[in-house]
N, C-alpha and C positions, 0 to 999 in steps of 0.2 A: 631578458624578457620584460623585467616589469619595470623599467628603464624606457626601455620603445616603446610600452603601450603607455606609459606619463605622455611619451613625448607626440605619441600618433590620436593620444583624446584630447590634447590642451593647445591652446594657440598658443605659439612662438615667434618672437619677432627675432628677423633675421635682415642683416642687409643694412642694419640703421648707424648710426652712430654711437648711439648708447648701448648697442651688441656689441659693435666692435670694440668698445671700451670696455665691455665685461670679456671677453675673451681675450683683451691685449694684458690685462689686470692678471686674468688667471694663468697665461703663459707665465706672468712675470714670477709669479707668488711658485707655478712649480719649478721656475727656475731656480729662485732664490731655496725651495727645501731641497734640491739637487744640493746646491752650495753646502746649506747646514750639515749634511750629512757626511757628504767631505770633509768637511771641515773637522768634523767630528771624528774623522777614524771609522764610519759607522757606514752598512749598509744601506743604502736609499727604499725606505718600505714602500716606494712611490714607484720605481722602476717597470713595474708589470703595468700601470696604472695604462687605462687609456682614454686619456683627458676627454673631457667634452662638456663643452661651457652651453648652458642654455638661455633663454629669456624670457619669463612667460608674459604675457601680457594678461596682467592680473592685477589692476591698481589697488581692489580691496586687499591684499595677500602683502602682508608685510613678512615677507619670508624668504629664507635661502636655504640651501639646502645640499648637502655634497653625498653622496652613496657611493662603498665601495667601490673603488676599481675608477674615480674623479670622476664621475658623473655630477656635474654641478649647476643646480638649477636655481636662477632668481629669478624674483618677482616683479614686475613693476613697481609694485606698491611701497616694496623697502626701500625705491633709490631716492622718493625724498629724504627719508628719515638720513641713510649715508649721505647727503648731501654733496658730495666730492670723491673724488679719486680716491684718496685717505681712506674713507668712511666704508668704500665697496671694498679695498682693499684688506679693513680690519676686518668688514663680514668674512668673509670669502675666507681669508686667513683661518679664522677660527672654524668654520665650516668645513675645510678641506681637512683639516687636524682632528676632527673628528676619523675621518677616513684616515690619515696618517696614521694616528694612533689604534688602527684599527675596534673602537669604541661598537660598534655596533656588533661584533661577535664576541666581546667583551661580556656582551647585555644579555646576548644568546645563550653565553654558556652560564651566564648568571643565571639565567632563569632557569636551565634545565639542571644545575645544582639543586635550586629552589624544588621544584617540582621532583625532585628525585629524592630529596632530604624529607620531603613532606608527606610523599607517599610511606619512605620509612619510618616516618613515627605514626601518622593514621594506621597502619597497616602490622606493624611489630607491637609498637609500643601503647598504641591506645586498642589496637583491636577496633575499629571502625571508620567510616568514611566520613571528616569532617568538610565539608562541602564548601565555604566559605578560608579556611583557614590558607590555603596557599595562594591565594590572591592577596589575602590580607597581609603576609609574611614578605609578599613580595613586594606589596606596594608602601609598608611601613618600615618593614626591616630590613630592605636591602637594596632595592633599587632607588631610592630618593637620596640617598648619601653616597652611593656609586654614582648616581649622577651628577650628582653637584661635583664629584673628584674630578668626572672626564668633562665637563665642564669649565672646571681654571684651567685642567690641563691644556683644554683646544684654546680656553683664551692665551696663556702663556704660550704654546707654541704659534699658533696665529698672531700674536701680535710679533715673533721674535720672524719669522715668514715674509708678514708684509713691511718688516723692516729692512729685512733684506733683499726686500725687491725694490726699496725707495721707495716706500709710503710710510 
């Protein structure tokens, strides 16, 4: 649902050359983490996936972007900065390795740890409700160095991706 409604309020360009070059790009990159996975003895967490490569037409928006289940949307505006095939293909790489590595229920269950650990100390330990303290916990103590981990993680697997696809 909130996949179709990105995709039915944003313009999308479809039909051009540089869409088909982002969908020929992201066939190749799920090709190649099919491969890794075999390769590896290991089950493909991409199997259920059901690909869909976007394009927005947004020059200001230097961004990409992959949401569970390969929903993967670029921008315009990043395909200067990748400058080549290469370049879309390291995005893309490390964007979809976020969804590989499933990172974003990672985050989920991070936080509801947080807000669960925080209710038990406001609530047992201190006897009151301190109003600021679980955002604070969350945004110093735990989520800014869980993210930089799933971060090399998605560059190291993305860049191991777009090498296997030939980029």
């Amino acid at each position: 649902p909130a996949y179709e409604n990105f995709k039915s309020q944003t313009k999308l360009i479809t039909g051009t050359l540089e869409y088909n070059n982002i969908v020929k790009i992201g066939y190749n990159i799920r090709d190649a983490i099919k491969i890794y996975y075999e390769n590896q003895g290991e089950t493909n967490p991409t199997d259920n996936f059901q690909w869909e490569f976007v394009l927005v037409d947004d020059d200001q928006t230097k961004n990409a972007w992959c949401m569970p289940g390969g929903k993967i949307a670029f921008y315009t505006g990043i395909l200067p900065i990748a400058k080549n095939d290469n370049g879309i293909a390291a995005i893309m790489g490390h964007e979809i390795s976020h969804a590989v590595a499933r990172h974003s229920s990672e985050r989920m269950s991070t936080a509801i740890l947080v807000d669960a650990g925080t209710y038990a100390l406001e609530r047992f330990v201190l006897g009151q409700r301190l109003p600021r303290i679980s955002k604070q916990l969350r945004t110093y103590g735990l989520d800014l160095p869980f993210n930089r981990k799933q971060e090399s993680e998605a560059d190291y697997l993305g860049i191991i991706f777009s090498n296997l696809a030939g980029y």
